[in-house]
C-alpha positions, 0 to 999 in steps of 0.5 A: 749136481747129484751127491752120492749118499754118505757111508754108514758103518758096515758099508762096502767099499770097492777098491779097482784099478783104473790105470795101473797095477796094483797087488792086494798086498799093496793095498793092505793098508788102505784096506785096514784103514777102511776096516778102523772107520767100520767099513768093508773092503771088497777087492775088484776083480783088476787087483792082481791082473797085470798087463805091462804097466796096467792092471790087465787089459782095458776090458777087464778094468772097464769090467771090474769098474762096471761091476762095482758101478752097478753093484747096489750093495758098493756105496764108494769106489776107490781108486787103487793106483794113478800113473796112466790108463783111466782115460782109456777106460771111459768109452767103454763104461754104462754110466746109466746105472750110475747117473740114477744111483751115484756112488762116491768115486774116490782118487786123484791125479790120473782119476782126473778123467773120472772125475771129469767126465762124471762132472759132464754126466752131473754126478758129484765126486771124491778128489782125494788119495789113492789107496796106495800110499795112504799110509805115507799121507798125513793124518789130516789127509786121511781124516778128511777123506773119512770127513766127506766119506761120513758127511762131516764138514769141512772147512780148510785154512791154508797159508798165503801166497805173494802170487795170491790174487785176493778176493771172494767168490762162490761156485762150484769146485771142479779140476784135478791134475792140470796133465790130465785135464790138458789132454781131455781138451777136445774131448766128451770128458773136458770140463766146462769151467764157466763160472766155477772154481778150478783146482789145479795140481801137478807132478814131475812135469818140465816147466815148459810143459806146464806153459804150453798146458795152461796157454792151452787152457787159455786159448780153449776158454777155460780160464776166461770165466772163471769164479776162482783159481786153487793151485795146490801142488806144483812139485819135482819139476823139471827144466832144461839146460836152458831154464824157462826162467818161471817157476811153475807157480809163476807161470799159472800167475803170468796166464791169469793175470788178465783176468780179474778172479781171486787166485789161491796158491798153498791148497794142501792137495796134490802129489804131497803128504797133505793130500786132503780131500775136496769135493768136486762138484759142490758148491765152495766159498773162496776167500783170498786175503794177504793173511790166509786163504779159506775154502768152505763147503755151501748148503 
């Protein structure tokens, strides 16, 4: 698995739009931010453009993400914005560029199909918060994402479950939000989970919806050999008048419960105020036990 370069100061950072609008008043903190930690922040081309509820048309986003991939002088893209689009970007992308010189590729949630499908082509990336909203974050979600930016370490503790499955483990961190990763199935950009270590995280889904999701993975073998399971935020769901009768928690408990893996829930990632960064790709340590959960980046 290839890693990008860590940033140095003076170092340019690209801020594009993959899926929805986004203005560069919007972004006026994310970009004072990169200005505090010494970088530069180069506006894309998609910032401003609106189509609906895009950021223009999918040619001039895959045109402004295809700049920024090719530009030697871009050492990090970052994401403006989620919602939806990015997946229907991918096709129209040279990664040739890209694969022989890796650049950090920083988002989550709709950013998930990036990151999926870069995990395919074996290049290492940032799952960590978008530029919008980063103000509203805590301060360890952005310390971490300056941390992996720079090339500090990192290690996380985070509080224990009732639902937790202990244990110890090591593989390499894959994942993202369970939505996106559910409609990659099938595709070029579905993640081979085989002896890694999944996170998952989701927002604003009906429970029954997060059932059918996690049977999906199950029946499509992405469960079955699994190091590890990570479950960070699962929030504002949603039921029908007729409950499900599981809390999203219990309904990821219930479909790896065959299965003999450590399972983490608690991870501060996701749609929550501690989003903190985590690399995908890279090699972790996972450790479950009735006190606290531990995750460690290895050499």
């Amino acid at each position: 698995m290839k890693t990008a370069p860590f940033l140095k100061k003076k170092d340019k950072v690209a801020i594009v739009a993959t899926a929805r609008k986004a203005t560069q008043e919007d972004l006026q903190p994310a970009i004072q931010l990169l200005e505090a930690w010494g970088l530069q922040a180069v506006i894309g081309s998609s910032i401003g453009l609106e189509e609906h509820q895009f950021a223009g048309s999918d040619k001039e986003r895959a045109e402004d993400l295809q700049q920024q991939l090719n530009d030697p002088e871009i050492k990090a893209i970052w994401c403006a914005k989620g919602g939806y689009g990015t997946v229907r970007i991918l096709d129209l992308i040279d990664f040739s560029a890209f694969k022989e010189n890796p650049k950090w590729i920083i988002g989550y949630s709709d950013v998930t199909a990036l990151h999926s499908h870069l995990h395919n082509l074996g290049i290492a990336t940032l799952h960590a918060q978008m530029c919008l909203g980063v103000e509203t974050k805590s301060e360890a979600s952005r310390e971490t994402l300056r941390k992996v930016l720079f090339g500090e370490e990192l290690t996380y503790e985070f509080s224990t479950s009732s639902l937790n499955k202990t244990g110890t483990t090591k593989g390499e961190l894959v994942g993202g939000n369970l939505s996106v990763l559910y409609s990659l199935c099938g595709s070029n950009s579905a993640i081979n989970t085989q002896g890694k270590i999944l996170f998952l995280e989701d927002l604003d889904e009906y429970l029954y919806h997060i059932d059918r999701m996690m049977q999906n993975l199950k029946r499509n073998g992405m469960l079955e050999n699994l190091a590890g399971l990570i479950v960070g935020g699962m929030n504002a769901m949603n039921d029908n008048t007729i409950p499900f009768g599981k809390t999203a928690e219990e309904i990821i408990t219930e479909t790896v419960a065959a299965y003999d893996f450590p399972v983490a829930f608690n991870f501060p990632a996701g749609h929550i105020e501690h989003n903190q960064a985590l690399i995908f790709g890279r090699r972790v340590k996972l450790e479950v036990n009735d006190e606290n959960s531990f995750l460690s980046y290895l050499k």
